[in-house]
C-alpha positions as CSV (number, residue, x, y, z in Angstrom):
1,X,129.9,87.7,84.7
2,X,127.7,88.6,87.6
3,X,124.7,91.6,87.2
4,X,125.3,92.2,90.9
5,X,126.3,96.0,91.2
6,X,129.3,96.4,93.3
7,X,130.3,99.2,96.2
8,X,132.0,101.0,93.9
9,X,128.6,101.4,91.9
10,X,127.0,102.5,94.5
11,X,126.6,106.5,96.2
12,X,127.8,106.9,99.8
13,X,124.0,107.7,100.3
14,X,122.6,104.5,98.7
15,X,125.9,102.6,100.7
16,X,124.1,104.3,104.2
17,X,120.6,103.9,103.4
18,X,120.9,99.8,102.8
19,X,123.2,99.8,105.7
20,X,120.7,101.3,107.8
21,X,118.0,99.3,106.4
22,X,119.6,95.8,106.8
23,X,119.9,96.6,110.7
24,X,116.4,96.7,110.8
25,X,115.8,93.8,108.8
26,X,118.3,92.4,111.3
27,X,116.5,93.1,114.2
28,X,113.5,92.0,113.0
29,X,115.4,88.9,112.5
30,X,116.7,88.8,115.8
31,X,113.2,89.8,117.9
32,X,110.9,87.0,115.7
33,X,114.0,84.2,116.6
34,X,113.6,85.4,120.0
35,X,109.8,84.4,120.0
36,X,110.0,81.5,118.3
37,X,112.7,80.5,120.9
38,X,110.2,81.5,123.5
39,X,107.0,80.0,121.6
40,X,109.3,76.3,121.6
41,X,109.9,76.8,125.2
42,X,113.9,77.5,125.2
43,X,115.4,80.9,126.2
44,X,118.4,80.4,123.9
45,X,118.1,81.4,119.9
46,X,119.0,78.5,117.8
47,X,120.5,78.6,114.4
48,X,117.3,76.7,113.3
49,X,115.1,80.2,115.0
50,X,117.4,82.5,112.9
51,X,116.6,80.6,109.3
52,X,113.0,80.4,110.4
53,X,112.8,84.5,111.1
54,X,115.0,85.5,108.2
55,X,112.7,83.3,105.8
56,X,109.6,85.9,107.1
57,X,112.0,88.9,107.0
58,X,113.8,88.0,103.8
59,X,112.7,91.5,101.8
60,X,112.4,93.6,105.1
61,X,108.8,93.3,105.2
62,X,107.3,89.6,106.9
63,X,107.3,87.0,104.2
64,X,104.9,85.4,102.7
65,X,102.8,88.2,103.4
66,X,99.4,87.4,104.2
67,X,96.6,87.9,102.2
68,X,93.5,90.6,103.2
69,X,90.2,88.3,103.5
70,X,89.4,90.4,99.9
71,X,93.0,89.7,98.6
72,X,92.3,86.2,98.6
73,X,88.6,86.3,97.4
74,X,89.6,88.4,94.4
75,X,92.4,86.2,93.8
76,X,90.0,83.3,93.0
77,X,87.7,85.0,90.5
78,X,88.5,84.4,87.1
79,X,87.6,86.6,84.0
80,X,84.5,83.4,83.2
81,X,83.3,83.8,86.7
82,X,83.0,87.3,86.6
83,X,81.6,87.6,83.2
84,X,79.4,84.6,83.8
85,X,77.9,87.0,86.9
86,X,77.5,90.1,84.8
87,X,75.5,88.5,82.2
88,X,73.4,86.5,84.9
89,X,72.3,89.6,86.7
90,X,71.7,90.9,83.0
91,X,69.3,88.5,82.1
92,X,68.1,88.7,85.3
93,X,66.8,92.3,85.6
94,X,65.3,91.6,81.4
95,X,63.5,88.4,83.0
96,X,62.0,91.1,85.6
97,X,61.6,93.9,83.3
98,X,59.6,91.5,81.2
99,X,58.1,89.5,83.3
100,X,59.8,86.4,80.9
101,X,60.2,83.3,82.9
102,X,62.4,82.0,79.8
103,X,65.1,84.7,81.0
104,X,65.7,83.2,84.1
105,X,66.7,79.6,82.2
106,X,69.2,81.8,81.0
107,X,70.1,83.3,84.3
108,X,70.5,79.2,85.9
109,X,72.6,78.4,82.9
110,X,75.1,81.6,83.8
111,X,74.5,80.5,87.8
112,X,75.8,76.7,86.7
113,X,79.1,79.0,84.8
114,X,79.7,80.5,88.0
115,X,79.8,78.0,90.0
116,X,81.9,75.6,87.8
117,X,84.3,78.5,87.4
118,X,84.8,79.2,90.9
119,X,85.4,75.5,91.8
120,X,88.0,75.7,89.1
121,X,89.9,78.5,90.4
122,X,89.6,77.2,94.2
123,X,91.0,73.7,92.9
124,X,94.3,75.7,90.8
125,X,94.6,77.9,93.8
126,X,95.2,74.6,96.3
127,X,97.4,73.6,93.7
128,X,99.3,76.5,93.5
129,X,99.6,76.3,97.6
């Protein structure tokens, strides 16, 4: 049995609202076909133009949706490279407030962390890609 809801499941309203929303997804469709027909040099839409816009348009929004310059950053800090920070600029500040040298061996151990934990999640997130 299928867990798609059928018309009958659906309000008039809810019937008109995704109605009206899949013409816009449809034009969407339509105009980024149109470009890429443009950008390849033809004037005519090719099936091959339609699949590529409907891939970007899929959930009505452009898809994959690109990641802010932060998005992306934040994507690739894991919870050892951020903790690994915190405690680094914590020793740090005690090495100052103290004016201990042997702090700061302790702040390049937690530098070393952080660096070996951001390689890390750079290398999964090329996998992932």
């Amino acid at each position: 049995m299928s867990n798609q809801p059928q018309d009958d499941e659906l309000s008039s309203g809810e019937i008109n609202w995704l109605s009206e929303h899949m013409k816009s997804v449809e034009l969407k469709i339509r105009n980024e076909a149109r470009n890429i027909a443009k950008s390849e040099g033809r004037d005519t839409v090719e099936p091959k133009d339609i699949s590529l816009a409907a891939l970007k348009y899929m959930p009505g929004i452009q898809y994959p949706n690109d990641p802010s310059f932060w998005e992306k950053i934040l994507s690739s800090i894991s919870g050892i490279t951020l903790m690994s920070a915190i405690l680094a600029i914590a020793f740090g500040i005690m090495g100052i407030w103290r004016n201990d040298a042997n702090y700061f061996d302790i702040v390049k151990i937690f530098s070393g962390a952080i660096v070996g934990s951001t390689g890390t999640g750079v290398v999964a997130a090329i996998k992932r890609k």
